[in-house]
C-alpha positions as CSV (number, residue, x, y, z in Angstrom):
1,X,77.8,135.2,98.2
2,X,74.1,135.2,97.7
3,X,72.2,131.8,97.2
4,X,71.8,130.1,94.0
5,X,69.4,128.2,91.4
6,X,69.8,126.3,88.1
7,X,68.7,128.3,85.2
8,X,68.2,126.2,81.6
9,X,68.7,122.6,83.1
10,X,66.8,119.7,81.8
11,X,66.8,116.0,81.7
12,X,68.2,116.0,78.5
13,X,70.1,118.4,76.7
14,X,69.0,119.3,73.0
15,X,70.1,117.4,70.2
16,X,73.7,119.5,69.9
17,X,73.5,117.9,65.8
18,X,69.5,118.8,64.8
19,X,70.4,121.0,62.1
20,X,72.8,118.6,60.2
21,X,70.6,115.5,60.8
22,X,72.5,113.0,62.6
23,X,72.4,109.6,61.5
24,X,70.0,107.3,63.2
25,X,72.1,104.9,65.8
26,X,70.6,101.8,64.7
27,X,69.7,99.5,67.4
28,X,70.6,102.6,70.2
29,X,68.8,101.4,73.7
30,X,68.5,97.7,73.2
31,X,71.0,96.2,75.1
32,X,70.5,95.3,78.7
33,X,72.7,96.9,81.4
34,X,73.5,95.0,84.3
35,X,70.1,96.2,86.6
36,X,68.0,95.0,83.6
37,X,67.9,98.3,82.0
38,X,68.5,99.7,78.7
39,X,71.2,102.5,78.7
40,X,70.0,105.1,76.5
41,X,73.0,105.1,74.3
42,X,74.5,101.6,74.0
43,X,73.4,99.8,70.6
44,X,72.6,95.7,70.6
45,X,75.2,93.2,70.8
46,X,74.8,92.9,66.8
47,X,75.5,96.1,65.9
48,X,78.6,96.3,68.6
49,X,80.1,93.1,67.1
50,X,80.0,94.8,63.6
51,X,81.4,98.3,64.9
52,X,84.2,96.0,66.6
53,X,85.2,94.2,63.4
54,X,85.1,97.5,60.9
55,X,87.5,99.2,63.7
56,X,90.5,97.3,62.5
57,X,91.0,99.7,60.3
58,X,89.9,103.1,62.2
59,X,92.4,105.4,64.3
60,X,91.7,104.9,67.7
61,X,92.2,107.4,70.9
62,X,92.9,106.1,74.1
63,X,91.0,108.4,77.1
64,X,92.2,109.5,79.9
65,X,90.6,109.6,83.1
66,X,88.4,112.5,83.1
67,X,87.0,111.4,79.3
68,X,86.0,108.0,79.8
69,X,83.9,109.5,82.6
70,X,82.5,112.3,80.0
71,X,81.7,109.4,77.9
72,X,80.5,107.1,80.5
73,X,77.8,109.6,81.2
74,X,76.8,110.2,77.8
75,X,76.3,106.8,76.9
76,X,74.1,107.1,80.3
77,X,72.1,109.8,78.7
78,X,72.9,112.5,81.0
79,X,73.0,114.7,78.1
80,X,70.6,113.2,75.8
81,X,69.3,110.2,74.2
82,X,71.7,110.6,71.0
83,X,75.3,111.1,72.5
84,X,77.8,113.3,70.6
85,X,80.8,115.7,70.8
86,X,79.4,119.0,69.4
87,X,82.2,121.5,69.9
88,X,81.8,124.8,70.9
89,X,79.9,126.3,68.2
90,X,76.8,124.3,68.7
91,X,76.6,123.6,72.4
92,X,73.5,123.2,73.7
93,X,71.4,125.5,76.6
94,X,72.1,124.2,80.0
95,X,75.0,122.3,81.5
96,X,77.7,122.3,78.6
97,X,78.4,118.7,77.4
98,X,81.7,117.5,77.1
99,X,84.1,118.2,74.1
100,X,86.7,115.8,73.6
101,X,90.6,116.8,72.3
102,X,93.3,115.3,70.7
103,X,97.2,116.5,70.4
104,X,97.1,118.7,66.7
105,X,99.4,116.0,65.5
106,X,97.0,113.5,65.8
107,X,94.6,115.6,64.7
108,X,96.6,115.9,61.3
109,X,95.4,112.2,60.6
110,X,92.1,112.5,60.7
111,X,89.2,114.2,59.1
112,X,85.8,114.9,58.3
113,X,83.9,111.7,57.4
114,X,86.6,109.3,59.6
115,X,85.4,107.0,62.2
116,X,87.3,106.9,65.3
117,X,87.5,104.2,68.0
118,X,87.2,105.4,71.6
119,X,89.2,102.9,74.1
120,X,89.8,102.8,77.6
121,X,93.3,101.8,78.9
122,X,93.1,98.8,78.2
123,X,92.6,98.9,75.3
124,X,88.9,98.0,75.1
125,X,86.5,99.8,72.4
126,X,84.1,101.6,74.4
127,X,82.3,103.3,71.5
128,X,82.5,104.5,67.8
129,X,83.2,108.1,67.0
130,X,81.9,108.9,63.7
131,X,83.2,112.7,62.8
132,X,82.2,115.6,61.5
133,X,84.8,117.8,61.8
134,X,87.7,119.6,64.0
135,X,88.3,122.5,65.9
136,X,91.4,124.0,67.1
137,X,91.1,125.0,70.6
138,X,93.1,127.1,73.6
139,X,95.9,126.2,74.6
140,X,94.9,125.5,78.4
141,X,92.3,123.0,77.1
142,X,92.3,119.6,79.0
143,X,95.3,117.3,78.7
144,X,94.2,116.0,75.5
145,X,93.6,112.0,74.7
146,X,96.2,109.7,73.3
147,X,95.6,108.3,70.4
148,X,96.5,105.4,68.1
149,X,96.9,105.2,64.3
150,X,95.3,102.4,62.4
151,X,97.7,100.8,61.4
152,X,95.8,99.4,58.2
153,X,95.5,103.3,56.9
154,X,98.7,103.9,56.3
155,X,98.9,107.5,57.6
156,X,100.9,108.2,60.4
157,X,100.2,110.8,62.7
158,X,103.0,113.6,62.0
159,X,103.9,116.7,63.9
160,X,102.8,119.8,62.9
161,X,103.3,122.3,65.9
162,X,99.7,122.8,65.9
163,X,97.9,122.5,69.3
164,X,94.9,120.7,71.1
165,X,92.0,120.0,68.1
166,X,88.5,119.3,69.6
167,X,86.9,117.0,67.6
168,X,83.2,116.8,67.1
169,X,80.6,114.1,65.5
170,X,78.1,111.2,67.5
171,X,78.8,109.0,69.1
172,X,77.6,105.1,69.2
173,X,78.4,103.3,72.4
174,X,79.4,99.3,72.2
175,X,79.4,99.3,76.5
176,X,79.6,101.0,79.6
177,X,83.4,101.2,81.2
178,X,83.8,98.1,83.5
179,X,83.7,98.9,87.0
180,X,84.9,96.0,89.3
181,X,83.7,97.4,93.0
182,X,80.8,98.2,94.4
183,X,78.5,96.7,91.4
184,X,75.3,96.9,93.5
185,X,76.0,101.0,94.7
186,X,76.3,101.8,91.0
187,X,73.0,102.2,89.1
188,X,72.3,103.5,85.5
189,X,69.9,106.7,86.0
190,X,67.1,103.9,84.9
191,X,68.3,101.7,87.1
192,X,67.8,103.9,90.0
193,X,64.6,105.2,89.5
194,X,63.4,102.0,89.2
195,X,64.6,101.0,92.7
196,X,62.4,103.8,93.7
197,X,59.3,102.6,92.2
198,X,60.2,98.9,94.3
199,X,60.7,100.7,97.1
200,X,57.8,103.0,96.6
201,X,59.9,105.9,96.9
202,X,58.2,107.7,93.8
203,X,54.8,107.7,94.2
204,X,52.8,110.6,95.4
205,X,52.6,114.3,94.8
206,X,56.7,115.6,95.7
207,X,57.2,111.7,97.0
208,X,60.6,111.7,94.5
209,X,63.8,111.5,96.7
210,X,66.3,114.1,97.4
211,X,70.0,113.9,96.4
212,X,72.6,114.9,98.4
213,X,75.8,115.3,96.7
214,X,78.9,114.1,98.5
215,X,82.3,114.7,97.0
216,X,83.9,114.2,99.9
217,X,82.9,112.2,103.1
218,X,79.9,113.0,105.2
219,X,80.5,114.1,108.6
220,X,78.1,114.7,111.6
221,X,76.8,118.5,110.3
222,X,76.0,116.7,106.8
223,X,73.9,113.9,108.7
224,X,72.4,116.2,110.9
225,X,71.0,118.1,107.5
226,X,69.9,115.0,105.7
227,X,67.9,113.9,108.8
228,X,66.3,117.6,108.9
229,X,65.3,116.0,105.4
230,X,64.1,112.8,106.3
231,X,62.5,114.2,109.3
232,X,59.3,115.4,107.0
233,X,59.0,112.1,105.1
234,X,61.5,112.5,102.4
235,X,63.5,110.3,101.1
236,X,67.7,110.9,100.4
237,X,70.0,109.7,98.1
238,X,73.2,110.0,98.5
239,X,75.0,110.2,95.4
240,X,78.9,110.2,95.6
241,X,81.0,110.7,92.7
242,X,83.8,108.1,92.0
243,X,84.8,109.2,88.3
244,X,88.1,108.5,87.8
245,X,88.5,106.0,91.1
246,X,91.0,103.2,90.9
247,X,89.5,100.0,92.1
248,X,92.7,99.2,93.4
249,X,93.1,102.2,95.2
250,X,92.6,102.1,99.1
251,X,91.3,105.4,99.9
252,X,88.8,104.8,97.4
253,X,87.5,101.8,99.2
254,X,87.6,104.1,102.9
255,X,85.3,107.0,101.3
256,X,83.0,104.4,100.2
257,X,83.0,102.5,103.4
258,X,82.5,105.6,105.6
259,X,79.7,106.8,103.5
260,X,78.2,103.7,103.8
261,X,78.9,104.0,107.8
262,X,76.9,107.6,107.5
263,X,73.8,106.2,106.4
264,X,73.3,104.1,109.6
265,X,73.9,107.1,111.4
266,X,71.3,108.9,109.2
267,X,68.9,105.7,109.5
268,X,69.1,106.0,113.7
269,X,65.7,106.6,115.0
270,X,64.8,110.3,116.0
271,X,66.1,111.2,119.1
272,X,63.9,113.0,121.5
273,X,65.0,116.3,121.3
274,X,64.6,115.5,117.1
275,X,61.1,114.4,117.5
276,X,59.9,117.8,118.8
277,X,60.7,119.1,115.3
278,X,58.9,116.6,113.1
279,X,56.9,119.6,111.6
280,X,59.9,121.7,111.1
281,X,60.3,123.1,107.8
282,X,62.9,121.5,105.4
283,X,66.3,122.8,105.5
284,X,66.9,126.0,104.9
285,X,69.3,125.8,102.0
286,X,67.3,123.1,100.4
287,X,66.0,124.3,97.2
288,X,62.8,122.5,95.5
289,X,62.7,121.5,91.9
290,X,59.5,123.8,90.7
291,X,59.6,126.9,92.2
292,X,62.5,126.9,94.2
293,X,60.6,127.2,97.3
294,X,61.1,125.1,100.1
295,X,58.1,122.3,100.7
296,X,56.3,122.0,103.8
297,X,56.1,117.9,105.2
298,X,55.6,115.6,102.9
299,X,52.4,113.5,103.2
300,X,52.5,110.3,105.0
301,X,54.5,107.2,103.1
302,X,51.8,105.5,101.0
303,X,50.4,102.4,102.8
304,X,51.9,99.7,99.6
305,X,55.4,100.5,101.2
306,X,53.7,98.4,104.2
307,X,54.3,95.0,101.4
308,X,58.1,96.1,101.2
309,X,60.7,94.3,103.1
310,X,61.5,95.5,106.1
311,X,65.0,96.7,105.5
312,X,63.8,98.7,102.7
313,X,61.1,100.0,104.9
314,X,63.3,101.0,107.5
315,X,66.2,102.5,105.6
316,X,65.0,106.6,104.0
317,X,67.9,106.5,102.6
318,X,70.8,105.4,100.1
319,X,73.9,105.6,98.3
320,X,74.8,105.4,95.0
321,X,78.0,106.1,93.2
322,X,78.3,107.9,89.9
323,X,80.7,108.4,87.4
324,X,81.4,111.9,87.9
325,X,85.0,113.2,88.9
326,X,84.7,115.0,92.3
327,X,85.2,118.0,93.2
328,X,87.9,119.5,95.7
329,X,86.0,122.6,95.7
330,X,82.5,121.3,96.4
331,X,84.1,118.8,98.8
332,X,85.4,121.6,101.0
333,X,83.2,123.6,103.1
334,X,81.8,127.0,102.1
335,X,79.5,129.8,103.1
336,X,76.5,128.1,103.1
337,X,74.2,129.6,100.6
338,X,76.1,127.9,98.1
339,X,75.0,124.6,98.9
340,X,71.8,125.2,97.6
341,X,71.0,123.6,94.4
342,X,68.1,122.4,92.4
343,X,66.9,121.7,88.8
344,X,65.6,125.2,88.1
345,X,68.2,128.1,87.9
346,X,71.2,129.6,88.5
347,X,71.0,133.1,89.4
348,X,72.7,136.0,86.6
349,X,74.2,137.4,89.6
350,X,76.1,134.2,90.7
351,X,79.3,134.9,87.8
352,X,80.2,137.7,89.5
353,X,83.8,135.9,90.5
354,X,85.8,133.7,88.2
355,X,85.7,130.9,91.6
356,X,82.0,131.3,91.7
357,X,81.7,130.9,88.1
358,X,83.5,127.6,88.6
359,X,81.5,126.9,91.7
360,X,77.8,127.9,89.8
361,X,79.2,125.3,87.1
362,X,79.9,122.1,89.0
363,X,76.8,123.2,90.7
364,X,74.4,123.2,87.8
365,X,75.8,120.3,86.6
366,X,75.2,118.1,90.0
367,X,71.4,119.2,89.6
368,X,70.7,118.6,86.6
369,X,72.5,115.4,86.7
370,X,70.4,114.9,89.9
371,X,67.0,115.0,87.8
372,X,68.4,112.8,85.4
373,X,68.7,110.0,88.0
374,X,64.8,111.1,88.9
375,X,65.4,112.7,92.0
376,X,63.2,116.1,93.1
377,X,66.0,118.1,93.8
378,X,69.9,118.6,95.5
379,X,72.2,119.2,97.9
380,X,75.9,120.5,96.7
381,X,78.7,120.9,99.1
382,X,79.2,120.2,102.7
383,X,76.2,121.3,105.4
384,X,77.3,124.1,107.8
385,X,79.4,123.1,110.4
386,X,81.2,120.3,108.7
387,X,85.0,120.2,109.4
388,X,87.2,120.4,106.7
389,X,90.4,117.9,105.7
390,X,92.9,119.6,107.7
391,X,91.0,119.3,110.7
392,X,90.0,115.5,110.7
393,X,93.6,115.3,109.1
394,X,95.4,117.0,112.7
395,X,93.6,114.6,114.9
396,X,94.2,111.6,112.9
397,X,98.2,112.1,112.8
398,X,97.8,112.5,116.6
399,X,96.1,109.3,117.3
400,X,93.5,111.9,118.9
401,X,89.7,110.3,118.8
402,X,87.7,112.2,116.7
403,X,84.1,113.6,118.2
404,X,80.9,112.6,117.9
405,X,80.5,115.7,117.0
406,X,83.0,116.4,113.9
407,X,82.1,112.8,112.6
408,X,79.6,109.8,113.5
409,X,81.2,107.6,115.4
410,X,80.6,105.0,112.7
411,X,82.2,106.6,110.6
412,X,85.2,107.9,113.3
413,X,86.0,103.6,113.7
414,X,86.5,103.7,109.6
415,X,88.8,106.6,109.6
416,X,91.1,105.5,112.5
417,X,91.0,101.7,111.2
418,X,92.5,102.6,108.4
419,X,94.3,106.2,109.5
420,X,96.8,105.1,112.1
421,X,98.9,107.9,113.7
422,X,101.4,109.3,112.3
423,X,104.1,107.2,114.5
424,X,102.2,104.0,113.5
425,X,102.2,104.9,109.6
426,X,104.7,103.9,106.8
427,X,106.8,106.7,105.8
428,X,110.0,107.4,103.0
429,X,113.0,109.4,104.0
430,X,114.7,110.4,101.0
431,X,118.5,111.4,101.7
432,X,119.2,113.5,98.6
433,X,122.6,115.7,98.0
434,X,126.2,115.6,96.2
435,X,128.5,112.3,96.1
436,X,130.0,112.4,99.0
437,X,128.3,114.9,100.9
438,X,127.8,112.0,103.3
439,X,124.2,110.6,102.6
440,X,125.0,107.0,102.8
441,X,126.7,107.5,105.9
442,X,124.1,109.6,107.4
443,X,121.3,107.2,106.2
444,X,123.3,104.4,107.2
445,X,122.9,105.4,110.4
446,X,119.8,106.3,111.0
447,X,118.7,103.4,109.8
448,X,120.2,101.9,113.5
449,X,118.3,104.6,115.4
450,X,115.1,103.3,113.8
451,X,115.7,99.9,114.5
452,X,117.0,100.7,118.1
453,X,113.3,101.7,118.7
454,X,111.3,98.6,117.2
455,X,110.8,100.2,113.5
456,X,110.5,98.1,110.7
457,X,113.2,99.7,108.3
458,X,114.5,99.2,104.5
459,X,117.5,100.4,103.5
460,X,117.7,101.4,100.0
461,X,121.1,103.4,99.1
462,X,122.0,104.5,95.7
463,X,124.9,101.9,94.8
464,X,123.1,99.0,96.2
465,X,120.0,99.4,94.5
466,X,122.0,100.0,91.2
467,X,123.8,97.1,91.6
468,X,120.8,95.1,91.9
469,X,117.1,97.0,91.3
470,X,118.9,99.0,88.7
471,X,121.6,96.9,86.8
472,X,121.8,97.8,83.1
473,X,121.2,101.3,83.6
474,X,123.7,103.9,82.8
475,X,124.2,107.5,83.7
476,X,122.4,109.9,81.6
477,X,119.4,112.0,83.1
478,X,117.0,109.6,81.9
479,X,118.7,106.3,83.2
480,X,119.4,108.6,86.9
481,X,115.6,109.9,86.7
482,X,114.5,106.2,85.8
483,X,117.0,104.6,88.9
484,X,115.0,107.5,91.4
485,X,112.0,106.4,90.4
486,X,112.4,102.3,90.7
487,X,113.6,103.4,94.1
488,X,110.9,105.7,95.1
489,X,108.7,103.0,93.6
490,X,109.9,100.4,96.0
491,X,110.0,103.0,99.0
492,X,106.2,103.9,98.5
493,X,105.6,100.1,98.8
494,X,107.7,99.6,101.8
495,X,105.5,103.0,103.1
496,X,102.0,101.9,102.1
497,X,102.5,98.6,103.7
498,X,103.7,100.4,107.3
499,X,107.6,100.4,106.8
500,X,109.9,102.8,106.5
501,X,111.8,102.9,103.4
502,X,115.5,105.6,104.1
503,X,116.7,106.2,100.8
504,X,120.4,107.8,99.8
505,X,121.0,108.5,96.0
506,X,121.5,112.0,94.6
507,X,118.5,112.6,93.3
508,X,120.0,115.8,91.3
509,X,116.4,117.1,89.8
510,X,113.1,118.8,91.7
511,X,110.8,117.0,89.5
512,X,112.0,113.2,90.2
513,X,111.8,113.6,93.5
514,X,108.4,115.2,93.8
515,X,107.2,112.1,92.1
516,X,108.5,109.9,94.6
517,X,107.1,112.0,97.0
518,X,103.3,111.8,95.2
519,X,104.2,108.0,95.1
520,X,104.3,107.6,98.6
521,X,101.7,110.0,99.8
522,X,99.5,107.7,97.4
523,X,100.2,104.9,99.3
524,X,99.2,106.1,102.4
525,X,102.3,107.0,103.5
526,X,104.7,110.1,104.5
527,X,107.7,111.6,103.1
528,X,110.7,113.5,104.7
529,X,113.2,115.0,102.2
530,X,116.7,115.4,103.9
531,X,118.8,117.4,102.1
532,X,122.8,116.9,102.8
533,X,123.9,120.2,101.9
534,X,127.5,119.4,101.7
535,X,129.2,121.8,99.4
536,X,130.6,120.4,96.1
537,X,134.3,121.6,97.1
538,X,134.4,119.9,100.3
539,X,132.4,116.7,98.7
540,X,135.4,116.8,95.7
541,X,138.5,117.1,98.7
542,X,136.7,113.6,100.0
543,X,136.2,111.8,96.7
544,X,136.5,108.2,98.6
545,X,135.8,106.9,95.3
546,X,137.7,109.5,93.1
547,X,134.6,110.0,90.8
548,X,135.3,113.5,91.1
549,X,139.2,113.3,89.2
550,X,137.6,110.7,86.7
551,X,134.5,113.4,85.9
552,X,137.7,116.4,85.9
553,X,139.7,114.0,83.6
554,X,136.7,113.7,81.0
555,X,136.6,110.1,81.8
556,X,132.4,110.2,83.3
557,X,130.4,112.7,81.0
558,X,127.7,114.3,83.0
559,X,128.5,114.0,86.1
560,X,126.8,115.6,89.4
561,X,128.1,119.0,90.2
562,X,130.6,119.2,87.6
563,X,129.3,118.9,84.5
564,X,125.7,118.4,84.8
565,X,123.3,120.2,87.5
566,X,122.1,119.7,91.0
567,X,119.0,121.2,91.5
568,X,118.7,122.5,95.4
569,X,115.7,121.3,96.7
570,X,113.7,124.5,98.0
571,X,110.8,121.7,100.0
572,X,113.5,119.8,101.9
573,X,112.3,119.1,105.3
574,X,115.5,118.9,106.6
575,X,118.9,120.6,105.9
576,X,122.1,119.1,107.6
577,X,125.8,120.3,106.6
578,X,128.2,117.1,107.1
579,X,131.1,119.4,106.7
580,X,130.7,121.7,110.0
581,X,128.6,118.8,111.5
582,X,129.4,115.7,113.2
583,X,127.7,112.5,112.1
584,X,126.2,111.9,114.8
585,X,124.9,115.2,115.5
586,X,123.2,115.3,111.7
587,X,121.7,111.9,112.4
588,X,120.1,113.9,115.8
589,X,118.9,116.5,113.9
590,X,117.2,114.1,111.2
591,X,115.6,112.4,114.5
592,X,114.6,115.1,116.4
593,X,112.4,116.6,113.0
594,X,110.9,112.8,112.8
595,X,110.2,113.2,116.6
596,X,108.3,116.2,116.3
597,X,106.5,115.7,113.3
598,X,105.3,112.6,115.2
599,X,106.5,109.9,112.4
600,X,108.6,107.9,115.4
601,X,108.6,108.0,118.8
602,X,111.2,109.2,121.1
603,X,113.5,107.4,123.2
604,X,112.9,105.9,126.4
605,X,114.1,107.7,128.9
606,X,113.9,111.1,127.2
């Protein structure tokens, strides 16, 4: 892979609507955002209460995720002071702005002309859409946004087989989404540049800071390049993307606390062997803004940052969170010429590959997003030497410390605070197979081994939980898919909080229990899938409850293995056979795999 630039990226992309005249956005930059800035794109509190009021009767679209961060940096002005949709006809040079979809049968109530409500999840009216028209798209566009017929017009959205419909017009924003955490780490691109003017950050020839993107965390090979940076007199800002992040959502709160825990570690005064190289050049894979040279040292900080507080004067650096969804792939580490990344071009030869393609994207994206919160250029994608997940992943299931030098130790506390090892963590074991292929007596069981060796454990078997969690419900797939899921809903619980959760219905279909396995990975836990692989004949001879000669008789429609399916699971982590196996030898065999894979201890004595 050969190094790379941003070609065509500005601060602002051109108007994607100058050659049909959009309509003025009256009152567009007035408002005050919570740093005492104007967002570019958010009209005055006047014109918001009258767009409010006149969408009673508009159609409204509820976003997903991935839009209301789209939108959230539009109204920021990433992509111009007058925010629109402008489909793929007339998008503009440089990073591509983002196009917004709708299912085609929503699409079939609307039109030309229409204004359209744009709501988060809750309902709120984040801004107006006012269209101008509709394109059909691809069929692997984006999962496309729900939406919600005004009731007042009297058109209901029908079905017409058609699919995805990209709609395009501008866009008027009433407000930025609501983000709970971290209110103080999340500055507008205004916002931000004027905490570098406080902090006399931006003053001087090439004195604007660097931004170093992290979509991940920041481990001791990432420190080590930012100090390289700071070495010279520059200034870093570290800008992690949180698009998308639930503020309820734990791991959220660890990747912000641990990059919070890096800058310390990138604050730490030189060490000696540092301090020989304080007229290094900078970084080798650091790109500049103008001519994508690298800079020699910056000049001395000016003598007004002498009037600034001490803790600003200290710190060279600083984190900031932006709306952006990361990136798995910039979040993993690469060859390292692709981390370089600046306003200023992206070389032809760079979409050679369909994954470099998608790599050069993301990657002229973050820089130009980087300019637009006035910083002098970027860093995209882990430094060389950084470990990847799987790594830090191994030695936190162990309970193994991790090294100075895979991660700074401040960092390292964060991790194994809220990483225990494997043996300490919460954890589902879902018993899935036939009635009467011996799950409950197998779970049953095990549930006795656990407690023999001080585990906290929750039993949650298939006729219990219906005669309590899942009273009312009946037998067809969705009322069985809907009992699996109140159970794996409980069990992830149980996990996240550090118990263990053994589970014994039949779970008949992949897909229900993959998303009780997502459900408790989630929460921080693990999951074991035991599949009792008793077959049907020998589970019908038992028939304790003679379910089997009521399901023969007609008397229970759709019932497991007779008439309706059981879908084998192909990821179970365990197979056991109750009809050429003992009891207590399947129970062993469920044990020993929980031994090994280091979820509970052994025995004493063994």
């Amino acid at each position: 892979m050969s190094a790379t630039s941003d070609t065509a990226v500005g601060s602002s992309a051109p108007d994607p609507h100058a050659t049909a005249g959009p309509p003025d956005i009256p009152g567009a930059g007035e408002q005050r955002g919570a740093n005492g800035v104007c967002p570019l794109a958010v009209v005055a509190a006047d014109r918001a209460r009258e767009l409010r009021a006149a969408s009673v009767a508009w159609p409204s679209v509820v976003l997903d995720t991935r839009q209301l961060t789209d939108l959230e940096l539009m109204l920021l002005g990433a992509f111009g002071p007058a925010p629109s949709y402008p489909g793929r006809a007339r998008q503009p040079a440089g990073p591509p702005v983002p196009s917004l979809t709708v299912p085609g049968e929503t699409a079939a109530a609307l039109g030309p002309g229409m204004d359209v409500a744009l709501r988060d999840r809750e309902g709120v009216m984040i801004a107006a859409l006012h269209l101008l028209g509709l394109e059909p798209t691809a069929d692997d566009s984006p999962t496309p946004a729900t939406a919600i017929p005004a009731e007042a017009s009297g058109t209901p959205a029908t079905a017409t087989g058609a699919g995805p419909v990209r709609l395009v017009g501008t866009v008027e924003g009433l407000e930025l989404p609501s983000h709970p955490d971290y209110p103080r780490l999340r500055l507008t691109p205004e916002g931000l540049r004027a905490e570098f003017a406080a902090r006399g950050w931006a003053t001087g020839a090439g004195a604007a800071p660097w931004a170093v993107w992290a979509d991940g965390l920041l481990y001791t090979a990432d420190v080590g390049r930012i100090r390289a940076l700071t070495r010279q007199g520059k200034h870093c800002v570290i800008l992690a993307p949180v698009g998308g992040a639930d503020p309820a959502d734990a791991a959220h709160h660890l990747r912000v606390r641990c990059l919070l825990a890096a800058l310390d570690a990138i604050d730490a005064p030189p060490r000696p062997a540092e301090a020989t190289l304080a007229h290094e050049p900078v970084a080798s894979d650091a790109v500049s803004r103008d001519d994508g040279r690298t800079h020699p040292a910056s000049p001395p900080e000016p003598a007004h940052t002498a009037a600034l507080a001490p803790e600003s004067r200290r710190h060279r650096s600083m984190l900031v969170l932006v709306p952006v969804v990361p990136s798995e792939r910039l979040a993993a580490p690469r060859e390292p010429a692709m981390s370089a990344t600046a306003p200023g071009g992206l070389a032809d030869e760079a979409a050679s590959e369909p994954a470099l393609d998608e790599i050069a994207e993301l990657t002229a994206l973050r820089a130009h997003l980087a300019e637009v919160y006035g910083c002098a250029g970027s860093l995209t994608g882990p430094a060389i030497g950084a470990p990847g997940a799987d790594d830090l992943t191994t030695l936190l299931d162990a309970g193994v410390p991790l090294p100075a030098e895979l991660t700074p130790p401040a960092v390292a506390a964060e991790l194994t605070r809220a990483v225990p090892p494997r043996r300490q963590r919460g954890l589902t074991i879902l018993f899935t197979g036939l009635s009467g292929s011996g799950k409950s007596t197998l779970a049953g069981l095990l549930v006795c081994r656990l407690l023999e060796r001080g585990r906290r454990v929750t039993l949650l078997d298939g006729d219990i939980v219906r005669t309590h969690l899942s009273q009312g419900l009946g037998f067809s797939r969705a009322d069985r898919d809907t009992n699996v899921r109140r159970i794996g809903f409980v069990a992830a619980e149980v996990a996240g909080a550090g118990g263990i959760a053994v589970c014994a219905p039949i779970a008949p279909y992949a897909d229900v229990r993959a998303q009780v396995r997502a459900m408790t990975t989630a929460r921080g836990g693990g999951f074991v899938l035991v599949y009792v692989s008793t077959p049907l004949e020998v589970c019908e001879a038992r028939d304790r409850k003679g379910l089997y000669a009521k399901a023969r008789a007609g008397v229970i429609p759709a019932f497991t293995g007779v008439s309706d399916p059981y879908e084998e699971p192909a990821d179970a982590d365990v197979v056991v056979d109750t009809a050429g196996l003992p009891t207590e030898q399947a129970v062993d065999r469920v044990l020993a795999h929980l031994v090994e894979a280091g979820w509970v201890e052994g025995a004493r004595g063994q």
